[in-house]
C-alpha positions in Angstrom: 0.0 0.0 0.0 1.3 3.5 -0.5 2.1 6.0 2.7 0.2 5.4 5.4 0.1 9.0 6.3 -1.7 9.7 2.6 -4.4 7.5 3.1 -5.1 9.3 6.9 -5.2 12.6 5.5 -7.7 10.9 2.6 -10.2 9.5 4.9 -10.0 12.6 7.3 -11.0 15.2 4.2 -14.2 12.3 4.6 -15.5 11.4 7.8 -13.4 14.6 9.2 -10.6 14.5 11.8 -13.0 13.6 14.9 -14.2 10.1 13.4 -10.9 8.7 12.5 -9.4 7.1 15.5 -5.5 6.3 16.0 -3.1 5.2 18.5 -5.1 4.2 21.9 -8.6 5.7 20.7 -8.3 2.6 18.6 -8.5 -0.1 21.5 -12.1 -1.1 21.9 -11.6 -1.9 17.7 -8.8 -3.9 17.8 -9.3 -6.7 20.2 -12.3 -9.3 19.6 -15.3 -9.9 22.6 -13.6 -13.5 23.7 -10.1 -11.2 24.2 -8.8 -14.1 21.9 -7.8 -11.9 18.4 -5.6 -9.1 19.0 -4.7 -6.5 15.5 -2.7 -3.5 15.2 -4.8 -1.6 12.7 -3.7 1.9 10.8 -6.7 3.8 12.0 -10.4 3.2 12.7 -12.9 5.6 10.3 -16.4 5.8 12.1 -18.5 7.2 8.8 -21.9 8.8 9.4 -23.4 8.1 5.8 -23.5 5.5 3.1 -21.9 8.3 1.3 -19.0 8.2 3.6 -18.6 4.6 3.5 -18.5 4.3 0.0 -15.7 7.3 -0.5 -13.8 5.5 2.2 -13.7 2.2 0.7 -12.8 3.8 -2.6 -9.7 6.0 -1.0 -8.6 2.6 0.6 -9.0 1.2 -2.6 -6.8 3.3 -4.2 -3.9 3.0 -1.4 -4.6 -0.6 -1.6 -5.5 -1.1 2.3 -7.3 -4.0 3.6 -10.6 -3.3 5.5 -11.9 -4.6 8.3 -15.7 -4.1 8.3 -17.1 -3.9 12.1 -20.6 -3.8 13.9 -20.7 -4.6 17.4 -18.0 -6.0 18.0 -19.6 -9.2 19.3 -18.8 -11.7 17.4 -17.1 -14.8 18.4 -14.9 -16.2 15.6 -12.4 -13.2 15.3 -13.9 -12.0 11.7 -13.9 -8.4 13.0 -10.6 -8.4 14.2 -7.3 -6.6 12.0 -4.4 -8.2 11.8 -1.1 -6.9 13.4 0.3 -5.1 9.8 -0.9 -2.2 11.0 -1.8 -1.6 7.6 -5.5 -2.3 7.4 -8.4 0.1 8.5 -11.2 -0.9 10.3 -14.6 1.1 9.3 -16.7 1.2 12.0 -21.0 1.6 11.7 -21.4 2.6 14.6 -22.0 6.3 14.1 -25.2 4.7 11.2 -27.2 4.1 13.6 -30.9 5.2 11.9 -34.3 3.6 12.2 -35.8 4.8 9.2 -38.6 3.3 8.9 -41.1 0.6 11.0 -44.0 -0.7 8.8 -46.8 -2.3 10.8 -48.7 -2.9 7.8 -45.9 -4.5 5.5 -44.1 -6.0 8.7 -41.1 -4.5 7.8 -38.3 -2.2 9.3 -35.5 -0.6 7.4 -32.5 0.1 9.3 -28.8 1.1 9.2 -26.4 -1.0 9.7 -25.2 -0.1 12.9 -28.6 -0.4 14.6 -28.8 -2.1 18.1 -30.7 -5.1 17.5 -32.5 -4.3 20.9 -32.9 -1.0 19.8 -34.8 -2.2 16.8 -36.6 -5.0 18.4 -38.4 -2.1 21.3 -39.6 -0.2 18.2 -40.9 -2.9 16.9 -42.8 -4.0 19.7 -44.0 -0.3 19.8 -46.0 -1.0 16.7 -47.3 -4.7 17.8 -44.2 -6.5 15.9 -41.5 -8.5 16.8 -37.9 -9.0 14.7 -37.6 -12.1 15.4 -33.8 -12.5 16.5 -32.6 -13.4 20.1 -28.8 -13.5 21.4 -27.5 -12.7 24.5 -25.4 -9.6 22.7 -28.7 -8.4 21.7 -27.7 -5.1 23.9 -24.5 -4.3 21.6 -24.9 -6.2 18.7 -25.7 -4.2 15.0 -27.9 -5.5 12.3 -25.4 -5.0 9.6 -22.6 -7.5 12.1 -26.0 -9.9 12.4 -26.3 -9.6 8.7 -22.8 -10.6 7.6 -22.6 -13.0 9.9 -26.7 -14.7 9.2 -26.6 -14.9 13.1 -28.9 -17.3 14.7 -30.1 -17.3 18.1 -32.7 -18.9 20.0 -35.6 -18.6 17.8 -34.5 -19.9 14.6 -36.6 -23.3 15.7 -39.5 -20.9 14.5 -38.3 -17.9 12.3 -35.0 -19.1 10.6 -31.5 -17.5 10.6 -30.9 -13.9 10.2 -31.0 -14.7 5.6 -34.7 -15.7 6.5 -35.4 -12.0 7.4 -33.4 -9.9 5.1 -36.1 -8.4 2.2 -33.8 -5.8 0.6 -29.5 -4.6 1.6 -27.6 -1.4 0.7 -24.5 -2.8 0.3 -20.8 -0.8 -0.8 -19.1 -3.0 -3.1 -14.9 -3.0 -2.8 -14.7 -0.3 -5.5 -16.9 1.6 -3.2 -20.1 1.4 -5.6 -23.5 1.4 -3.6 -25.6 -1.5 -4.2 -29.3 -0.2 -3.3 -31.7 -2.7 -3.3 -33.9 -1.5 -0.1 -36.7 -3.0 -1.5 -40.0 -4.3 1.4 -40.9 -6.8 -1.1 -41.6 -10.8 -0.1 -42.2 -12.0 -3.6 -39.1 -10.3 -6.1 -37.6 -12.6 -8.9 -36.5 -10.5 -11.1 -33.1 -11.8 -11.8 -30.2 -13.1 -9.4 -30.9 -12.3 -5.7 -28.0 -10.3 -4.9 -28.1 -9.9 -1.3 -27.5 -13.3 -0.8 -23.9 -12.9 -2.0 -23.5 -10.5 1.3 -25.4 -11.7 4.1 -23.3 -14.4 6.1 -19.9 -13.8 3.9 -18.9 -11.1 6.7 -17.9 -8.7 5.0 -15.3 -10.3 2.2 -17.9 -9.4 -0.4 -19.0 -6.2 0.4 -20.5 -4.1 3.3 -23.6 -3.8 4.6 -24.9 -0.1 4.9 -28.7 -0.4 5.8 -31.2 -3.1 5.4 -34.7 -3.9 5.1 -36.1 -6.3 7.6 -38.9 -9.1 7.8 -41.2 -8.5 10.8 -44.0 -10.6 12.6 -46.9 -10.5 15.0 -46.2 -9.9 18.3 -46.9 -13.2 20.4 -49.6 -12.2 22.9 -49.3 -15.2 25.0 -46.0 -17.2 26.0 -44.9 -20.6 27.5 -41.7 -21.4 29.0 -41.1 -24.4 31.1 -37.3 -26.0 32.5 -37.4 -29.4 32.5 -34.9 -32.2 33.5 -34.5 -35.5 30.8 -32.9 -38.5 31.4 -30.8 -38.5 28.1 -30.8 -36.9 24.5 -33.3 -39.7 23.3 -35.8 -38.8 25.4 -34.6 -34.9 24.7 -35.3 -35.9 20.9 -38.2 -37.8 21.5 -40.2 -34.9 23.5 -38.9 -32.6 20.8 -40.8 -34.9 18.4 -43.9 -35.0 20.0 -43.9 -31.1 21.0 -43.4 -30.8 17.0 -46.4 -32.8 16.2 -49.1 -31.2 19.4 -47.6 -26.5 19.2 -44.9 -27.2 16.2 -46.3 -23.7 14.9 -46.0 -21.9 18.2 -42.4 -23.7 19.1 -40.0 -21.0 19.2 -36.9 -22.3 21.2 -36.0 -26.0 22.2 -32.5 -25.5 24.0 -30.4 -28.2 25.5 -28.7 -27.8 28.8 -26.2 -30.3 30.1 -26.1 -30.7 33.7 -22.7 -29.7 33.9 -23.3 -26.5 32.5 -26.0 -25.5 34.6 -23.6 -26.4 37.4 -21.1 -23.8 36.5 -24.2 -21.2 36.2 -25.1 -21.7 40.1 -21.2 -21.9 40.7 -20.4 -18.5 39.0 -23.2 -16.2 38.9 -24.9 -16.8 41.8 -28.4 -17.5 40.0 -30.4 -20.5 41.6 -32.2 -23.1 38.8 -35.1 -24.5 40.4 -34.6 -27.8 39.6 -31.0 -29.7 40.4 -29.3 -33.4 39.3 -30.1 -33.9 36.4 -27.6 -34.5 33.4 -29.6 -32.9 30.7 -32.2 -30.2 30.4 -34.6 -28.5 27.9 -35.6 -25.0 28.1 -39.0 -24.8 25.7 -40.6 -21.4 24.8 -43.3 -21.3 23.1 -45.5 -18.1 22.0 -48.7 -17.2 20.2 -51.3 -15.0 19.4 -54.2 -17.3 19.9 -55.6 -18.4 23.7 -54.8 -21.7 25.1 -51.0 -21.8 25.0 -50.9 -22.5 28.4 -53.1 -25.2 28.6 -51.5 -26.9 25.8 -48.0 -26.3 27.2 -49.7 -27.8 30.4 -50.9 -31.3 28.6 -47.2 -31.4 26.8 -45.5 -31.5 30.0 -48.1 -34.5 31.1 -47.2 -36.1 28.0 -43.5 -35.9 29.0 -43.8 -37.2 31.9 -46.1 -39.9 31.7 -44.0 -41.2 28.8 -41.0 -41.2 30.7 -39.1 -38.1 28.6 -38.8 -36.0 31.8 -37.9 -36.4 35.3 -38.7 -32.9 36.9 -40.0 -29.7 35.1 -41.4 -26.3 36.1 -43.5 -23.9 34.2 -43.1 -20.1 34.5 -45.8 -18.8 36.1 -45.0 -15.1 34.9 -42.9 -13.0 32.6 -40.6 -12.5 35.5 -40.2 -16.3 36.2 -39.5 -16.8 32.2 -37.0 -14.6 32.0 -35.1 -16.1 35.2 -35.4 -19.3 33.4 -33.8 -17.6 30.1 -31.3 -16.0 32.2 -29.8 -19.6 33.1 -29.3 -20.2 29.6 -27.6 -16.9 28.5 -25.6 -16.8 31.3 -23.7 -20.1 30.0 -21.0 -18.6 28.3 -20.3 -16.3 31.4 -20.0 -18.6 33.7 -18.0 -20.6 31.6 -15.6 -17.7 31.2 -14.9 -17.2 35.0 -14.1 -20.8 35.7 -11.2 -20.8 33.0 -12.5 -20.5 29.4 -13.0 -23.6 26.9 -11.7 -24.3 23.5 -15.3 -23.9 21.4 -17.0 -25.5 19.3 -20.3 -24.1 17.1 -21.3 -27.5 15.2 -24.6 -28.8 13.7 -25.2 -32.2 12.8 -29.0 -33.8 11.6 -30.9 -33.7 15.1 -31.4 -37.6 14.7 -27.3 -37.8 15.0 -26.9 -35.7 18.1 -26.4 -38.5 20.6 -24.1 -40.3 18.3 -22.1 -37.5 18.0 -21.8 -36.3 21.5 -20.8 -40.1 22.4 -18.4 -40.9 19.5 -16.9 -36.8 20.8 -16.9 -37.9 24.2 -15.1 -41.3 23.4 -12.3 -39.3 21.8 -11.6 -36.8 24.2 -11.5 -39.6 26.9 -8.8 -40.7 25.0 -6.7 -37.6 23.9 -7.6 -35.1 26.7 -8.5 -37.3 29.8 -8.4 -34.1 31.5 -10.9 -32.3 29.6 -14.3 -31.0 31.1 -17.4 -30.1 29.3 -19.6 -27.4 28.4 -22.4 -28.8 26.0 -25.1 -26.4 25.4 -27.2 -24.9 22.1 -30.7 -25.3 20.0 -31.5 -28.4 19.8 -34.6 -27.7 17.6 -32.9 -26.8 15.0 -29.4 -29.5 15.7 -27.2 -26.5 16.6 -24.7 -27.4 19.5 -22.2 -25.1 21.5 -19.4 -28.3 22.0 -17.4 -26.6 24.3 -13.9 -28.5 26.0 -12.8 -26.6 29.3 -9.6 -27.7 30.9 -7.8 -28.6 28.0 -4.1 -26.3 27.6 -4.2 -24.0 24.9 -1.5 -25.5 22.8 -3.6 -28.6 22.1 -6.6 -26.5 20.7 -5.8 -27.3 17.2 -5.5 -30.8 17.6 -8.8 -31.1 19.4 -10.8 -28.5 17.1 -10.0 -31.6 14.6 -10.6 -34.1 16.4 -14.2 -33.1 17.1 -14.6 -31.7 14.0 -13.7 -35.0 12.3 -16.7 -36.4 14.1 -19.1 -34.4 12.8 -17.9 -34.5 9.3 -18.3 -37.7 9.4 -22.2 -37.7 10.3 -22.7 -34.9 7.9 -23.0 -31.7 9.8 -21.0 -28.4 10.0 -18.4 -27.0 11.8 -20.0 -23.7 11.7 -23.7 -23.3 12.9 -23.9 -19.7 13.6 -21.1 -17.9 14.6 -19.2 -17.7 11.0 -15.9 -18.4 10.2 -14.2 -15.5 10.8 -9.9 -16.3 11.3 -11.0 -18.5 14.2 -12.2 -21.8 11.8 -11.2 -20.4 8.6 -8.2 -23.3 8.3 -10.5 -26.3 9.7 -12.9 -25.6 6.3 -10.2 -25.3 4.3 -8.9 -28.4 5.4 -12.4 -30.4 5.6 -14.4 -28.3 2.4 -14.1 -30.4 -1.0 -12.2 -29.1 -4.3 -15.2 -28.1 -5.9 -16.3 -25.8 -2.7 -12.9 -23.9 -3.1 -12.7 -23.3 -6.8 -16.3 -21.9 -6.3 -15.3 -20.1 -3.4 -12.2 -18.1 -4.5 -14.1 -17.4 -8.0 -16.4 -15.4 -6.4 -14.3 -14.1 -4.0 -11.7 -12.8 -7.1 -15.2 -11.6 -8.9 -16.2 -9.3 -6.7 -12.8 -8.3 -5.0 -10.0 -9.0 -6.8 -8.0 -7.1 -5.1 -8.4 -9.0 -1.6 -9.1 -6.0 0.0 -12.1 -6.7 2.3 -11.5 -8.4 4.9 -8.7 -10.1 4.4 -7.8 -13.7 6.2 -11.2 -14.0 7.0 -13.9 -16.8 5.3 -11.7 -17.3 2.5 -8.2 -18.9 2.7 -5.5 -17.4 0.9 -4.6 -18.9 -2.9 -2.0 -21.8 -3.1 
């Protein structure tokens, strides 16, 4: 790239002097959530406008400076993080914050990119609506991050992944065109759909400026229960049945494992109200309609009569739901204080989950007898948060393969939800097929040939 000095006089005549950040300002930007990436970047430009974004792409461009698109930061697979050149410039969103538009009528919301998702989710409700994505960085994390990323959550039982939501994208293209397809449309074929090139790619393709947003119905009425199982086949079994008696109204089916919930009580100080068990379920269900409750009520019967649970409790309040809920998202906290764990975001077919986590657990008996476990995630939809605690840092890669071998081998992924980022980006390029690179890299040398966006991340560098 050419002078360093050049390109921060370029993007200052842009954003002006007050939005590009150096030396220490630059701190919060340069480190990932987990504390587990670490870059050195060149500066970090915070642009206001689309306009801005675009004219700082294009100055990078020119200089030949990789970017480092970034939302909330909150990511988990380091795909927001520079690397320690400090050549590379991250551009912020964080200053494109807009809520443009909520349309009660058309259930939609168009939105900037650096949105709160719980910012946008409370307007929402203002009008009777619900966007229907849940994460425990709901508080800090930005609709364009959720976009690149197709984040999940806990209600993609019901809804889908963040793709299943996105109507229309503004995009700015590594040239620094604008791409502006803001359109509230459900039904558009005309053509290719080309916001599917940019949402879960994070950020290598392009970078999300605004969006367009699917909305639903608020659920008047909601059901959430706790309830202990005696193993995953009855876990999948009462997942069947609660498929065939509230399928519609199912909106989370989360597995706990007993050990998890352990280090909850141990860390955080939060009390579950029911103990021992080895596995639990945390159900939610919601709906417009009456009766929810009741049928929640002859579900849990059904469980228990059938031998699929041991114990169970359901919420008598809002209050009492959301201490359930808070047991759930306070997993990966917990987790953190007692020492960390090497992680794992795979999803295999739901009808493999048990053979997986034994065939796992077999190998890491064998090459980390040491290790501990942190198994948590969506059952519903066969997403699991594998996650090995007390294993030394030094043997992370060779038991990211070794669990990742497992799942390969029954046909899942080793990324559900949380992307690629630099984090798994050398485990799919050593388990993704010929044909899956070569398609991979075209696209990537179509759109930016240059390699500037985002580079190291998603896409592993050429042979």
């Amino acid at each position: 790239m050419r002078d360093g000095s050049g390109l921060l006089d370029d993007l200052r005549d842009i954003v002006g002097d007050c939005a590009v950040l150096i030396g220490a300002d630059m701190a919060a930007y340069a480190t990932d959530w987990r504390d587990l990436f670490h870059g050195t970047p060149l500066c970090v430009v915070r642009p206001a406008t689309t306009d801005e974004v675009s004219k700082s792409v294009a100055a990078c461009a020119l200089a030949g400076a990789g970017i480092v698109p970034q939302g909330g930061n909150t990511g988990l697979a380091g795909g927001a993080t520079p690397d320690l050149s400090g050549t590379q410039v991250i551009i912020a969103l964080d200053r494109m914050t807009a809520i443009r538009r909520i349309d009660p009528v058309g259930m939609t919301a168009l939105v900037e990119a650096g949105a709160i998702l719980k910012t946008v989710k409370d307007a929402a409700e203002e009008e009777n609506r619900l966007l229907p994505i849940s994460l425990a960085a709901e508080g800090s994390a930005r609709i364009g991050g959720l976009i690149a990323t197709n984040a999940g959550g806990v209600d993609v039982l019901r809804y889908g992944m963040t793709r299943a939501l996105v109507l229309g994208l503004e995009v700015v293209l590594p040239d620094g065109q604008i791409l502006s397809r803001l359109r509230h449309l459900r039904k558009d074929n005309a053509g290719y759909d080309l916001k599917q090139l940019f949402i879960g790619t994070e950020g290598t393709l392009g970078i999300v400026t605004a969006a367009v947003l699917r909305l639903v119905p608020l659920p008047r009425h909601r059901a959430t229960a706790l309830i202990a199982v005696p193993d995953i086949g009855a876990a999948i079994q009462l997942y069947t049945h609660a498929q065939s008696e509230i399928g519609e109204a199912l909106s989370a089916f989360e597995l706990i494992s007993g050990a998890g919930l352990d280090l909850v009580t141990a860390h955080t100080g939060q009390n579950a109200p029911i103990k021992g068990a080895d596995w639990y379920l945390l159900i939610e269900a919601g709906s417009s309609l009456p009766g929810l409750r009741e049928a929640a009520e002859t579900l849990l019967e059904t469980a228990f009569t059938e031998g699929w649970a041991t114990d169970g409790v359901l919420a008598e309040s809002g209050a009492q739901a959301d201490a359930l809920w808070s047991l759930r998202e306070s997993l990966t906290e917990a987790e953190g204080k007692a020492g960390g764990a090497i992680k794992h975001d795979i999803s295999v077919p739901i009808t493999e989950i048990d053979t997986v986590l034994r065939e796992a657990g077999e190998m890491l008996s064998r090459t980390a007898p040491d290790a501990r476990l942190n198994v948590f995630g969506h059952l519903g939809d066969g997403n699991l948060h594998y996650n090995v605690m007390n294993v030394p840092k030094a043997d992370a890669h060779r038991v990211n393969a070794a669990v990742h071998d497992v799942v390969a081998r029954h046909g899942g992924s080793i990324s559900a939800e949380h992307g690629l980022g630099q984090y798994r980006v050398a485990e799919w390029a050593r388990l993704a097929s010929p044909t899956e690179h070569d398609l991979t890299h075209r696209i990537k040398d179509a759109l930016d040939p240059r390699g500037i966006l985002n580079p190291g991340k998603v896409v592993p560098q050429h042979d």
